[in-house]
N, C-alpha and C positions, 0 to 999 in steps of 0.2 A: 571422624573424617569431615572434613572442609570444602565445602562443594562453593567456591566463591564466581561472582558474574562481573566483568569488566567492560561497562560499557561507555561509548566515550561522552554520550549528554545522556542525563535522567530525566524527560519528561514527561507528565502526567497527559494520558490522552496520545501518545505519541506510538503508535503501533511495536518500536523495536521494545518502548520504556516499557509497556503492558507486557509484553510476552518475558521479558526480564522480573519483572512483579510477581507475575504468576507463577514464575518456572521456581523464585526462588521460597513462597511458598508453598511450593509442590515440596520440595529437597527438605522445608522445616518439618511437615508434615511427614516427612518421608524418615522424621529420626537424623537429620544432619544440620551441621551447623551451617551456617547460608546468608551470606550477605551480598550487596550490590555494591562495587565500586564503581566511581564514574571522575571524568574531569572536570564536567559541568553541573548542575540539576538545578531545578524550579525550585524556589526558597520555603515553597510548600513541604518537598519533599526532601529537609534536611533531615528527617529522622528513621528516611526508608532506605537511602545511601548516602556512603561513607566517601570523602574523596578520595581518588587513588593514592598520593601523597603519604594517606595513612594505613595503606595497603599493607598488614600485616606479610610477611614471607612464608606461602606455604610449604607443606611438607612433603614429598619425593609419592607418598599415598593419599597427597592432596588431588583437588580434580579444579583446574581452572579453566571458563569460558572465558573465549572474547566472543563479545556481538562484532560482530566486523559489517562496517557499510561507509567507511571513507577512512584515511589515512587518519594518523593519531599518535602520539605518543606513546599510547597504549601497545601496539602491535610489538616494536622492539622490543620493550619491559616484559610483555607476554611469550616472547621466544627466548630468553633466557631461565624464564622461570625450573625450576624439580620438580613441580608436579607433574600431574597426567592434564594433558591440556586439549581442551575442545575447542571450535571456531565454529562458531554460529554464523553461517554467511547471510548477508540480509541484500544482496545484488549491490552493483556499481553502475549506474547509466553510462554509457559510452561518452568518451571525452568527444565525441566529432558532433552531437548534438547539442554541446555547449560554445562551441567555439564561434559560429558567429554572435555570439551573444556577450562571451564572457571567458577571458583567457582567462582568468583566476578560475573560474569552475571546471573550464576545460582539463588546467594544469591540475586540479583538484581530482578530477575524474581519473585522471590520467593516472599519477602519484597511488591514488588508492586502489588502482588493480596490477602495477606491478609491488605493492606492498603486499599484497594477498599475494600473489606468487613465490614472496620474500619467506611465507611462513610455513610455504609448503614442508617443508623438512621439521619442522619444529611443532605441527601435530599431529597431534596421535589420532583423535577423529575428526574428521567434518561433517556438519550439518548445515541441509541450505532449508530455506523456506517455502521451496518448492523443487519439482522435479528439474526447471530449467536452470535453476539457482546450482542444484547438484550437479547439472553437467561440465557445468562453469567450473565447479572445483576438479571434477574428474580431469578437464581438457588441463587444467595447471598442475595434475601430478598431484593431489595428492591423492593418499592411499586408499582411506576409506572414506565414503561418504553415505550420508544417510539423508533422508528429505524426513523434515523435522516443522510446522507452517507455526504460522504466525499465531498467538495465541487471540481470539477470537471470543470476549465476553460476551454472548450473545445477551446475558441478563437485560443487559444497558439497556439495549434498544427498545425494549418493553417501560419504557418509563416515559411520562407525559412530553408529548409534543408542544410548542406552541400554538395555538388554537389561531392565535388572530394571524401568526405568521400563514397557515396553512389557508387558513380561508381566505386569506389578501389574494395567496397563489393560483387559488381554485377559480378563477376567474371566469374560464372558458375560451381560457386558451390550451393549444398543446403545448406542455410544459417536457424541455428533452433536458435532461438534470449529467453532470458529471461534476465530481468528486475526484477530486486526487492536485497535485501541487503546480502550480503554472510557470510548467518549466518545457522544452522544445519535442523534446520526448513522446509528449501527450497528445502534442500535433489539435491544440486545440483551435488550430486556426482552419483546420477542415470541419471542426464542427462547428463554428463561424460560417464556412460557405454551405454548409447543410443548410442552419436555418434559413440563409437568403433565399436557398432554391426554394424551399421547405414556405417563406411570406411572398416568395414572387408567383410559384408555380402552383402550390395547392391550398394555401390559405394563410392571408396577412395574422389570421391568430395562432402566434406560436412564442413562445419565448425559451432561450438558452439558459439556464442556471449554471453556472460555473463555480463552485465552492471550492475553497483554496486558497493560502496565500498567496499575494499578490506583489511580494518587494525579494521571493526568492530571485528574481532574474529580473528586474526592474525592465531592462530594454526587449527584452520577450514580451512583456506584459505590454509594454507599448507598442508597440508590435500590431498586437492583438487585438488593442483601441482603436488604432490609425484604421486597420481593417474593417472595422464592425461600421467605421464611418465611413468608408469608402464603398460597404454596400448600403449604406444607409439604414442603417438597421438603429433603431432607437435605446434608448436607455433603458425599459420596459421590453424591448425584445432581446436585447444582448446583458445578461447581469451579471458583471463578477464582483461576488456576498464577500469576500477574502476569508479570513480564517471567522468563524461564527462558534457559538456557542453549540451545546450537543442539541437539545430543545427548540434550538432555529434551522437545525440541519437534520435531524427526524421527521421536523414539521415538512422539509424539502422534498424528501425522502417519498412520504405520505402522498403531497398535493403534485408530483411528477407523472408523467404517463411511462417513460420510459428513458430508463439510463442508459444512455449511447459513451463509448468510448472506440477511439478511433486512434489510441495509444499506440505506438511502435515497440517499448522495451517499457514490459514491467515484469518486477521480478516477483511479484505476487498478484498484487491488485487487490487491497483488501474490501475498498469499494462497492465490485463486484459480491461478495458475498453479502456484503449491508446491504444491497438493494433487494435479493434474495430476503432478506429476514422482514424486510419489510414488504416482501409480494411485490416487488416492481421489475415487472420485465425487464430486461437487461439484451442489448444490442454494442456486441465488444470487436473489435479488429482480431484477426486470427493471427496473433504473432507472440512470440515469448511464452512468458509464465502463462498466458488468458486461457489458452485451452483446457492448460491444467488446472487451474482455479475452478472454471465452469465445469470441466466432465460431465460433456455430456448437456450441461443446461443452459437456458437460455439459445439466442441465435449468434452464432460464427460469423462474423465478417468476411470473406473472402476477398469480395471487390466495392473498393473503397469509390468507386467514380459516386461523385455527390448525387446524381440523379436516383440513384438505385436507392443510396442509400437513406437520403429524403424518404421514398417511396415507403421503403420500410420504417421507417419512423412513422407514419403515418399512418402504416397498417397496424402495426404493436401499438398503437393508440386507440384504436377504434376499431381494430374486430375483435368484441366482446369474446368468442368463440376460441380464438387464437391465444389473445390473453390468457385465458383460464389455463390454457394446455399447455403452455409455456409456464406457467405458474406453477402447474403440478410438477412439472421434470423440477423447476428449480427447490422447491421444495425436498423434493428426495434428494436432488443433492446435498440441500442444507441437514438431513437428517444423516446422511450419509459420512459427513464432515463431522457431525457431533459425535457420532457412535464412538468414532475411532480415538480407542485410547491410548493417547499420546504422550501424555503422562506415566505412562507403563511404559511403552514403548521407549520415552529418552530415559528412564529409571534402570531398564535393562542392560540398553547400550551403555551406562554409565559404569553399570556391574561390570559389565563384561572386560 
């Protein structure tokens, strides 16, 4: 039996590519034959996927995924197929958070969540990548869904950091770090007005770490620059690092007091658990997938007005006591995420 994965870019480091990596030698290890096909991938990884093109035709007791997270060629080719067909949903951001920005990504946005709706009849399960991702499929009809997360190498993180990066960072100032892709979504321009209250109101040493690239939404990211100079915030207090290596983003990781996220729609947030692995407080907006990432750990956003939220930056900085406590919950949640085997669990659904 032919357990094959369709997804539309393969690459390395890239949260959908890993959880496709691993799932497909889970299925080798599992005794099935298992490959990755893809439209695109890193010239690294020509020898871990095959392109679709050369998509053998499986067989009526075959079982095909799609990774689904924007529209694709893929999706129609996958509703025709005889096999038993899965759909791995990996969320869609809302088209209205791109449109002053960007009709092509709006129209992007758009296209890719009534294509998901396209396939509702055409599988047999769904899995989302978290429980908010699952409802998403429930509310478009289909039949069954299961919450399925992102696979999660925790090894990685355990490998050297950059030393002279971290110790540049460790400055003494408060360092408030976020992770994830600089797009409207992320609403990184209220953690922009954080740190101005954060250098006006409690102390000029603090600096914003913004890690991400920085040419997904060109006019967002400008956006974001014109801002940072209009509270006058320096080059040293406002840094967007763009896409970095793993060893410059551990070291970030490490030399931060506290990951703040002020995001409106994510459909996972895999960020939040990396901050976790590395013992850094975590401070998240209460909306979408974030409560169910956290369960339970770290602090919930409720009310995002910038003075509060400052305040608490501040305090998740520097009361040693709180730290610690906040530290432990996140840790049982990290163990809690590990226990759960997931691997059994999508090996059964697939039996089934």
């Amino acid at each position: 039996m032919r357990i094959d994965q369709l997804v539309p870019a393969f690459h390395r480091g890239d949260a959908i590519g890993d959880t496709a990596f691993h799932m497909r030698d889970l299925f080798r290890r599992s005794g099935f034959q298992a490959h990755i096909y893809c439209l695109d991938r890193d010239e690294e990884l020509a020898e871990e996927a095959v392109f679709f093109k050369d998509f053998p035709p499986p067989s009526a007791g075959d079982v095909t995924i799609l990774h689904f997270a924007l529209p694709s060629p893929l999706s129609p080719a996958f509703a025709r197929l005889g096999s038993r067909k899965v759909l791995l949903y990996h969320n869609i951001t809302p088209a209205e958070y791109f449109l002053p920005y960007s009709l092509e990504m709006a129209q992007l946005a758009y296209l890719g969540r009534k294509e998901l709706a396209s396939l509702v009849g055409a599988t047999d399960l769904g899995l989302a990548d978290s429980e908010f991702n699952r409802q998403d499929l429930i509310r478009l009809g289909f039949r069954r869904a299961e919450v399925f997360p992102l696979y999660v190498d925790f090894a990685r993180y355990e490998r050297p950091a950059d030393r002279f990066i971290q110790d540049l960072v460790k400055d003494g100032r408060t360092n408030i770090l976020f992770v994830g892709r600089i797009v409207p979504n992320k609403k990184i321009e209220d953690l922009i007005k954080v740190t101005f209250y954060y250098k006006k109101y409690i102390s000029p040493l603090v600096r914003l770490l913004v890690v991400g690239k920085t040419q997904s939404l060109p006019k967002y990211y400008h956006s974001l620059t014109r801002l940072a100079d209009e509270f006058y915030l320096k080059s040293e207090e406002v840094q967007f690092t763009g896409h970095i290596p793993d060893e410059e983003m551990y070291a970030l990781y490490r030399a931060s007091d506290v990951f703040l996220s002020l995001s409106e729609h994510e459909g996972f947030c895999l960020p939040l658990l990396e901050s976790m692995a590395f013992d850094l407080p975590v401070a998240a907006y209460d909306a979408a997938a974030v409560p169910g990432t956290l369960a339970g750990a770290g602090v919930l956003i409720r009310d995002r007005r910038v003075d509060r939220v400052a305040e608490l930056v501040d305090i998740l900085s520097h009361d040693d006591r709180l730290r610690e406590e906040i530290r432990r919950g996140q840790r049982r949640r990290l163990e809690e995420f590990k226990k759960t085997d997931w691997g059994r669990k999508l090996l059964d659904w697939l039996r089934a």
